[in-house]
C-alpha positions, 0 to 999 in steps of 0.5 A, spaced: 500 500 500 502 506 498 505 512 503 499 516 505 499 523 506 499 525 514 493 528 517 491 535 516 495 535 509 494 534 502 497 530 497 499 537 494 503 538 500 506 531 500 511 527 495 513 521 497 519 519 494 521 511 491 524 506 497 522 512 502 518 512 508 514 518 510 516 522 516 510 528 516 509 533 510 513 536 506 514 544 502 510 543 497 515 543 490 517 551 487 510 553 481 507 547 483 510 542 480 509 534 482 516 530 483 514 522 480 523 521 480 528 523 485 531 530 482 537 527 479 534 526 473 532 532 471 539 533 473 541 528 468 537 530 463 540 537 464 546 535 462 544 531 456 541 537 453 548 542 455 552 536 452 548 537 445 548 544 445 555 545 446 556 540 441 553 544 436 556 551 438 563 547 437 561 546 430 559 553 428 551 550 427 547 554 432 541 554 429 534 557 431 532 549 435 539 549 438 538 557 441 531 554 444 534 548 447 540 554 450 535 558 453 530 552 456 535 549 459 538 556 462 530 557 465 530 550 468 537 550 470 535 557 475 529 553 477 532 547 479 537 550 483 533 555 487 529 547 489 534 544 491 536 551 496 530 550 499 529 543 500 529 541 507 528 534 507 534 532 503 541 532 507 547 537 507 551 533 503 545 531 498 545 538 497 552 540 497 552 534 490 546 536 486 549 544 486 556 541 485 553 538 478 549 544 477 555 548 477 558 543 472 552 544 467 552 552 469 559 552 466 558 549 460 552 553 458 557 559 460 562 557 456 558 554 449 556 561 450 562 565 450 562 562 443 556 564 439 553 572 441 547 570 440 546 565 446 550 569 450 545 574 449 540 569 451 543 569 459 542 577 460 538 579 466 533 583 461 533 576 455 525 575 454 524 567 455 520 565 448 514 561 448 518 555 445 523 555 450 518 554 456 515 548 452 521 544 451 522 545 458 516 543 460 519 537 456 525 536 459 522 537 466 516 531 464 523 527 461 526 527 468 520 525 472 517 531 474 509 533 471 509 540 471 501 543 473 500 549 467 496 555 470 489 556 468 490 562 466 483 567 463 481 567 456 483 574 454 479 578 450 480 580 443 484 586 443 482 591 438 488 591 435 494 586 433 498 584 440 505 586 439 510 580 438 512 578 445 520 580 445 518 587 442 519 593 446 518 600 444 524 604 449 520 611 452 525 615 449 522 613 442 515 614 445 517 622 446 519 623 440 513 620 437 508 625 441 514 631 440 512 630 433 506 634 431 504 633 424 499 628 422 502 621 419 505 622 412 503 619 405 508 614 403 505 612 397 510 616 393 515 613 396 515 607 393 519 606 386 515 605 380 514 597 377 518 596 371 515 592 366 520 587 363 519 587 356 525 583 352 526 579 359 519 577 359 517 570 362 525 568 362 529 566 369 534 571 370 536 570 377 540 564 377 542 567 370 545 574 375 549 569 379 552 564 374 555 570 371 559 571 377 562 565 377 563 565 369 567 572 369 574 571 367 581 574 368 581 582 368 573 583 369 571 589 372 569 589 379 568 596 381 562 601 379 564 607 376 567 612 381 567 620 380 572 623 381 573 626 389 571 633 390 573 637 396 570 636 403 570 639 409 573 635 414 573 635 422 581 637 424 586 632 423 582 628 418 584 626 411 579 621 406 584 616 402 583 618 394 578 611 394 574 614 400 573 620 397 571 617 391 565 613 394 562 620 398 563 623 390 559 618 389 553 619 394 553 626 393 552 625 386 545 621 387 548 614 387 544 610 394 545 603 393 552 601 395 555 593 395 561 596 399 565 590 398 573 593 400 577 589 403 578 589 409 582 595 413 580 601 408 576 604 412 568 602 410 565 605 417 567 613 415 566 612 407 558 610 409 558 616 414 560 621 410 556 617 404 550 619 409 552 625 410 552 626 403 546 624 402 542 627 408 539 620 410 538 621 417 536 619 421 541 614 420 540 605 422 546 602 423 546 594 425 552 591 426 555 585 430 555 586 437 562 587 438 563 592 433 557 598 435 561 601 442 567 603 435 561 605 430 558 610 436 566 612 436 567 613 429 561 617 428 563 622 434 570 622 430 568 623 422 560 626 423 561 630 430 555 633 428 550 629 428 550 625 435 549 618 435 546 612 440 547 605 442 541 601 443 543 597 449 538 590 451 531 593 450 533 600 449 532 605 455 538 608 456 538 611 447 537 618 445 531 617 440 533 624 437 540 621 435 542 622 427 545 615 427 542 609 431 546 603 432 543 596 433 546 590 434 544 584 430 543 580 438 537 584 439 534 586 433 528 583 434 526 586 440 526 593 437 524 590 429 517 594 430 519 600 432 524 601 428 520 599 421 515 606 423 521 611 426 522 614 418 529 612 418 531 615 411 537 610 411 541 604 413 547 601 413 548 593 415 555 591 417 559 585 417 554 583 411 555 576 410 552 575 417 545 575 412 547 570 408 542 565 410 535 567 409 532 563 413 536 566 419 532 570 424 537 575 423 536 575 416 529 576 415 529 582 420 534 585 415 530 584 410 523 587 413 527 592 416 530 594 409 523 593 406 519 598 410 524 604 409 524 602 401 517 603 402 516 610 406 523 614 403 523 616 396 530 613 394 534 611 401 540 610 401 542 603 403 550 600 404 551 592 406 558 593 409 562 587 407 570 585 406 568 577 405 561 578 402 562 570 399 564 565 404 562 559 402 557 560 395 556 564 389 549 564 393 551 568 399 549 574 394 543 573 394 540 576 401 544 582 400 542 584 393 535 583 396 537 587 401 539 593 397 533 592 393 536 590 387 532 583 387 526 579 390 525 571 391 523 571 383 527 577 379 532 582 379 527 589 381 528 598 379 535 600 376 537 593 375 531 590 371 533 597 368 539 596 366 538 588 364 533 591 358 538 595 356 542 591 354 538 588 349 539 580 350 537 575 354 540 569 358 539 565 351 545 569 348 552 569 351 554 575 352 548 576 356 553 573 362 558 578 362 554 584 360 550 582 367 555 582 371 557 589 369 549 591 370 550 587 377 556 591 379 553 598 376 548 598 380 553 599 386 558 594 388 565 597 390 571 593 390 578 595 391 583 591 393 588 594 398 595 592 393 590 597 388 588 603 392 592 603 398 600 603 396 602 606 403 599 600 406 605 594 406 604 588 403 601 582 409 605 575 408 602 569 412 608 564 414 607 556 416 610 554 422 610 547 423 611 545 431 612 538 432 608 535 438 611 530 440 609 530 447 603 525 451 598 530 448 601 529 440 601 521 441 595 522 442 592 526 437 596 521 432 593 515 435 586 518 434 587 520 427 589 512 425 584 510 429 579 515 426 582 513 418 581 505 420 573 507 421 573 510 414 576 506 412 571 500 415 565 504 412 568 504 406 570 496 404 563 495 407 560 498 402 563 496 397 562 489 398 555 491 398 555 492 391 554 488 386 560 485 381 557 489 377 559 496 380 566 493 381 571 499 379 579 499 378 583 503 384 580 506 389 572 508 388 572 517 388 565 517 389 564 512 394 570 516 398 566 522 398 559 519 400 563 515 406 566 522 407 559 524 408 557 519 412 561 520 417 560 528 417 553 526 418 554 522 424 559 526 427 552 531 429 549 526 432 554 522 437 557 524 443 563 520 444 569 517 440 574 522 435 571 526 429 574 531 425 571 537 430 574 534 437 581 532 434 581 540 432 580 542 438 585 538 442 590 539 436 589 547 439 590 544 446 596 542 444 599 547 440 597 552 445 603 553 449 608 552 443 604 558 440 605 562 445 612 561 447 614 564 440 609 570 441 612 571 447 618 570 443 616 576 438 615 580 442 622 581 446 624 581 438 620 585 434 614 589 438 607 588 440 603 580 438 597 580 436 595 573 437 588 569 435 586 562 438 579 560 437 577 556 443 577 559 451 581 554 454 586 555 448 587 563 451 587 561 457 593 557 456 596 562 452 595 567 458 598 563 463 604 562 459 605 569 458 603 570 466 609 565 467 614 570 463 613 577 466 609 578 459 604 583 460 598 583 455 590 584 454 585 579 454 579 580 448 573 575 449 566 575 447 564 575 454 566 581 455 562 588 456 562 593 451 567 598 456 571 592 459 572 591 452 575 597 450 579 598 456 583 592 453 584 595 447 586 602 449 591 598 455 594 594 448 594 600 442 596 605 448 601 602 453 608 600 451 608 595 457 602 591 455 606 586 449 600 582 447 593 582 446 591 575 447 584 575 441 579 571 440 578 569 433 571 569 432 569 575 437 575 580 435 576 578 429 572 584 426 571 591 428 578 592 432 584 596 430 590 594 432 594 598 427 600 597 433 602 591 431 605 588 425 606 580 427 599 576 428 600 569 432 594 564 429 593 559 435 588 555 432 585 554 424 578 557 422 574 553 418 574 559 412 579 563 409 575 570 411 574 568 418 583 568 418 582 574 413 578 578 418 583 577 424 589 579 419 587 585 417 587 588 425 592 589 424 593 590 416 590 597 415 590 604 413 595 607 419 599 601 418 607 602 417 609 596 417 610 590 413 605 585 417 606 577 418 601 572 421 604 567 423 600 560 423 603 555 428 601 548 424 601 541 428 606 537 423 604 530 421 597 532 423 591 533 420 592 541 421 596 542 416 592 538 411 585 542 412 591 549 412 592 547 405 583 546 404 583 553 407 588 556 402 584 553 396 578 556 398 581 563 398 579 564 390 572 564 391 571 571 392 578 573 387 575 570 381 568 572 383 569 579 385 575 581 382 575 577 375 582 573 378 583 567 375 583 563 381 579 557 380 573 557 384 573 551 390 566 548 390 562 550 395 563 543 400 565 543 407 573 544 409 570 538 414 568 534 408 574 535 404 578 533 410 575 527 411 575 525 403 583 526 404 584 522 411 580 516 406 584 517 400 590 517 404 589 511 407 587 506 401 593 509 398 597 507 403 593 501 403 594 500 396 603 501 396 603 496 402 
């Protein structure tokens, strides 16, 4: 017979737990929630689910299901915490246990989300629980043995108007200004562009042509709009643009309002698309950019646009001055702020770092897009700038969100000026010289292109130099031993399936295709195990072991030639860097992206400022974009990025416009390692945005994976090993 409640107490009031007996009530579950199982479960599926999402963050694939799992675990995590607190019935050391895994938990959700801004937004103090993230908890709690009550709530009245979405805020500030203006609401009718109607295009697919014709450009193909000559400007003292800046002002002030801004990186795109503005009277002016970049903008708008007073909006935007010319938002918490900004009369927009857009299913992405929409809608020719030094990553179609973005196409076909010029070429898709005469109709319409070895001859020439260390120690064997083992499984997988097939499909030599799909196979397993090597974690502990070879010659750089700059990509990695450091008296700062805007201003100025601190100690996924650390001409990449614009990003820190020197990145590379091979990968990829963007004729690498790609030589390798034997 089951334990029965003790008199004068309700079953609410009581929980008896399995193999215990009753010893009188007990406090009722915090929000009314009934126990069926000990809480370790809950505990344990806990751990499950942070173990998931810190798989996911480490292969750079934190999509919208993984940030929804991140913050219910977070909300669950809190909750269990403040239960196990204030549970009188378990013993002090029963106590001490559950917190102590609780802090285990809590240290992994902090540390995946030092690796991906936008989870690391979602454990501000001021981050709105979605309704999704309340399910899968609710979820995750019935997982663990807990059946939590849902709350009746009262069926709300139909309001008269639609409700605003439930992470949307309208700051007081916008608020006073909106009562502070006393005229009527305007008509934006004349504000939207008027259709063209194709005529010769009629009925043909043209998007797919437009982007074809980027990777079909040859050698020596233009990659620049026409640019007039500058004319002079008045500046704020101490100020000069660069003839290449002056040129995209002229360009604005000569009516031009649709910008691809594609320069290199470290030609100076933030005060060119200010002046631009200021040129084309946009304001008040939306800038939305990473989040690490928007304490700079507010900087740079004080140094090059004085006059025109700037403000950040900071979590859900208390703190902004809604009468400020230019707004900046970061991308983190644009949606918050997505509704009031789609009606505040923005006359123009700049977008930052404009690759982040690529994915047009991305939250991110799709606010841009509306954004952008409803500005085109309400402003007679706004200008419109996207901000990028790498606008292709992986894919020619990486184009695709930011040309919509400008305005120039929709989902189905190429709109305004562009359809425009497309007519007036007088042929169609059908003809080819159709190709490269869109190409030049695409680049028209406002892509602007300039190389620093073209533009910037005062800018030294940057070199990247390998250096192989031998891991020779524990850790290397290790690491060589995980590598055999992972080729030995490839290699399984591979003979398996090839002795599936029929004496019909034999083939002599080594089978490439089914190497690929084998490949692939592992790639897709990986996402889903939790244990055993695979090509992410063999990375991470290469970074591990390399990490304190890669400091001793950074240090031994900076006794020799000046300040370092070194880039790693994973915390434990910095750690181990800083420690080093800490041991040889060398003094450095530490930029990570857990840092507050201010603590990390602080340690940008204390490294480009003060001659004492040698190092700046960056991670290479949340500084390798919007810093200027022009004071040092040696970088020390720790660790490998998985793309060519993720390292060109961190290079060109220091490889910009105030840069006297010639600059060197130094990129440690474990020998005899699969991190040499997937360094070769990475090179090869870099001729995608050359061929494409400044007619090289650098072949294009397809758009597969490095992972992939790396996975298909450590097989080939393998059988043809195997083979020679």
């Amino acid at each position: 017979m089951p334990p029965q409640p003790p008199p004068g107490s309700s079953k609410e009031e009581y929980v008896a737990r399995p193999g215990q007996r009753p010893s009188g009530a007990r406090r009722a579950a915090p929000r009314n929630q009934r126990r069926d199982r000990q809480p370790a479960d809950v505990v344990s599926v806990l751990a499950r689910a942070v173990r998931e999402v810190e798989a996911a963050a480490q292969r750079h694939r934190v999509t919208a299901d993984v940030r929804t799992k991140f913050q219910a675990i977070a909300l669950m995590l809190r909750e269990e915490r403040a239960r196990v607190r204030a549970d009188d019935t378990i013993g002090d050391a029963r106590r001490t246990e559950q917190l102590k895994r609780l802090d285990g938990i809590a240290t992994i959700l902090a540390t995946t989300a030092v690796r991906d801004s936008a989870l690391l937004a979602l454990l501000a103090d001021d981050a709105v629980v979605s309704d999704g993230a309340r399910a899968l908890a609710r979820d995750m709690l019935r997982a663990g043995g807990v059946e939590p009550v849902v709350e009746e709530t009262p069926e709300p009245e139909v309001p008269a108007v639609a409700p605003v979405p439930e992470r949307r805020v309208v700051p007081q500030s916008v608020v006073s200004r909106q009562l502070a203006n006393p005229f009527l609401a305007p008509d934006f009718s004349a504000a939207r562009p008027a259709q063209v109607r194709p005529r010769r295009l009629a009925g043909w697919e043209l998007l797919e042509p437009l982007f074809a014709s980027f990777e079909r450009a040859g050698g020596g193909a233009p990659a620049c709009m026409p640019l007039p000559e500058p004319a002079p400007r008045i500046l704020p003292p101490g100020l000069e643009l660069m003839p290449h800046q002056a040129q995209l002002v002229a360009a604005a002030a000569n009516g031009h309002r649709t910008f691809l801004l594609a320069d290199e990186p470290g030609l100076g795109k933030t005060a060119q698309s200010l002046l631009a503005a200021e040129m084309a009277q946009a304001y008040p002016l939306l800038v939305v950019v990473p989040n690490v970049v928007k304490t700079n903008w507010a900087r740079e708008a004080g140094r090059w646009v004085p006059h025109r007073p700037a403000t950040v909006i900071q979590g859900n935007g208390e703190t902004i001055d809604a009468f400020a010319d230019i707004v900046v938002v970061n991308y983190e918490v644009l949606d918050r702020h997505v509704g009031w900004i789609g009606t505040f009369g923005f006359r123009g927009m700049v977008v930052d770092e404009a690759h982040f857009i690529k994915n047009k299913t991305s939250q991110r992405s799709q606010h841009v897009l509306e954004l952008s929409e409803r500005i085109r809608a309400r402003t007679p020719r706004p200008l419109l700038m996207a901000l990028t030094g790498t606008p292709l990553i992986n894919d020619i179609d990486d184009f695709r969100a930011i040309w919509q973005f400008l305005g120039w196409i929709d989902d189905s076909k190429p709109l305004g000026d562009l359809m425009e010029r497309l007519e007036d070429t007088g042929l169609t898709p059908a003809d080819p010289a159709f190709y490269p005469a869109a190409r030049q109709c695409v680049i028209d319409t406002g892509i602007v292109r300039r190389r620093k070895v073209d533009v910037a001859a005062d800018i030294p020439a940057r070199r990247i130099a390998d250096l192989p260390v031998e891991l020779d120690d524990k850790a290397g064997r290790s690491i060589r031993a995980a590598e055999k083992e992972l080729s030995r499984r490839l290699v399984s997988r591979y003979d398996s399936a090839l002795a599936a097939r029929s004496s019909a499909d034999d083939v002599v030599g080594i089978d490439r295709e089914l190497v690929r799909r084998v490949a692939g196979w592992e790639l897709k397993d990986t996402s889903t195990k939790t244990t055993g090597e695979n090509v992410f974690s063999m990375m991470r502990r290469i970074g591990q072991a390399k990490a304190g070879l890669a400091a001793d010659y950074a240090a031994q750089l900076a006794r020799s030639a000046g300040k370092v700059v070194f880039f790693a990509k994973h915390i434990d990695v910095m750690d181990t860097a800083e420690e080093t450091f800490a041991k040889l008296g060398i003094r450095y700062s530490s930029i990570r992206g857990d840092q507050t805007p201010s603590v990390r201003q602080k340690q940008i100025d204390a490294f480009v400022e003060d001659p004492e601190v040698a190092v700046a100690v960056c991670s290479l996924t949340s500084a390798g974009v919007g810093l200027n650390l022009q004071v040092a001409s040696n970088i020390v990449l720790a660790e490998l990025s998985w793309t060519d614009a993720e390292q060109t990003q961190a290079i060109d820190r220091s490889h910009r416009i105030g840069q006297t020197e010639p600059v060197t990145a130094w990129r440690i590379l474990a020998a005899q390692t699969i991190d040499s091979r997937i360094a070769e990968l990475i090179d090869s990829k870099a001729g995608l945005a050359a061929r494409a963007l400044d007619g090289s004729d650098e072949e294009v690498f397809s758009s597969a994976d490095v992972q992939l790609e790396a996975l298909v030589a450590m097989l080939t390798d393998a059988l043809e090993a195997r083979a020679a034997a």
